[in-house]
Steps between C-alpha positions, in 0.01 A plus 500: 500500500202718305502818627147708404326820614189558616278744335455676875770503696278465842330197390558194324191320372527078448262261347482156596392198316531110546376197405287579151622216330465557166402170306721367247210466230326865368173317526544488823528827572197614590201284615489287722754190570722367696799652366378871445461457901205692483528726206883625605558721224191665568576649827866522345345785277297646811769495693758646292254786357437589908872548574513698119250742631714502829813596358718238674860515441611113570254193418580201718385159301610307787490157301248227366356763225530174288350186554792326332801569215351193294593651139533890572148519409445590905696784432373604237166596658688739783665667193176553327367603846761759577490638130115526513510699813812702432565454133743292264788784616417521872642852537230590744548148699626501866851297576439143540686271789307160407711207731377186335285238708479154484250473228735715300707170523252263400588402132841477328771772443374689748735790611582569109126497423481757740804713411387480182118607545581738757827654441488525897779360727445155709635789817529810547549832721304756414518837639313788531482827678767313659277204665656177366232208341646179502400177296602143511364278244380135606737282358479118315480188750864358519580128621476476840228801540214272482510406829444901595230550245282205622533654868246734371301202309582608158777439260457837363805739421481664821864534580781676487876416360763633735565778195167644576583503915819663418405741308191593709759565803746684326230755358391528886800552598587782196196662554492504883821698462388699255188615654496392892208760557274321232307231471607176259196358305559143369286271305483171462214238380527223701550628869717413794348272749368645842554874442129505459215348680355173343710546201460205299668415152857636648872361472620440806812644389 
């Protein structure tokens, strides 16, 4: 558990952010093709310069920021992003909860590639002002799973390992006790099926 405080202690200010995917080759990464999914880091850079000038005090990158691990090189354009916008130190950068996504698992090595770019956790509790933000990461296909992933018509990573479901409960249950007047925030990239209306590309976990 992260604990961090807001700079006002009336409001907490969030960012949000999915689904950039980053392209693995710095060619790529601006211009237009397939894999910059229409100039991602682009808009990264817009983005992350609007919630600068806002002040926020948590930044959500609720998965896919990459389009895949491939060779780190995926990761090394949200680096270069973040330190371009922030600089190489980040002192002035918001706390980051980034849950991976499935394209975050399409390569090899894929949780150490991210440890290692990121530095972030695969889960986590954050909390704030005392609201608790929870993220589970999607986690890597296991035998027997594909028959869940092509329910949705894709093999993608879209699941997750009973480590991920446990954890997510036992942080709901922790922070329910800890604050039962507040409201629990918790992210995930790949969303549960039917909690919204004509969700598509869900687990029906």
């Amino acid at each position: 558990v992260e604990t961090v405080k807001a700079k006002s202690e009336d409001v907490v200010k969030v960012g949000i952010i999915s689904d950039i995917q980053l392209p693995q080759e710095e060619k790529h990464l601006y211009g237009w093709d397939y894999s910059t999914v229409m100039n991602g880091a682009e808009h990264l850079i817009k983005a992350l310069k609007y919630f600068k000038s806002q002040d926020v005090d948590l930044l959500i990158l609720n998965g896919d920021i990459v389009n895949s691990t491939g060779d780190y090189a995926s990761y090394s354009a949200y680096n270069k992003v973040l330190d371009y916008v922030y600089g190489e130190e980040r002192t002035n950068a918001p706390h980051i909860i980034y849950p991976m996504g499935n394209h975050e698992f399409y390569g090899a090595n894929q949780e150490h590639e991210f440890y290692k770019a990121t530095g972030l956790p695969l889960n986590t509790r954050t909390v704030i002002n005392g609201y608790s933000f929870i993220s589970i990461s999607n986690s890597k296909l296991q035998n027997g799973d594909e028959k869940l992933a092509e329910s949705n018509g894709t093999l993608a990573d879209g699941t997750y390992n009973q480590d991920r479901i446990s954890f997510l409960k036992e942080q709901l249950s922790v922070a329910s006790k800890d604050a039962p007047e507040k409201p629990i925030f918790v992210f995930l990239h790949m969303p549960i099926s039917d909690i919204v209306n004509g969700g598509q590309w869900a687990t029906p976990q």
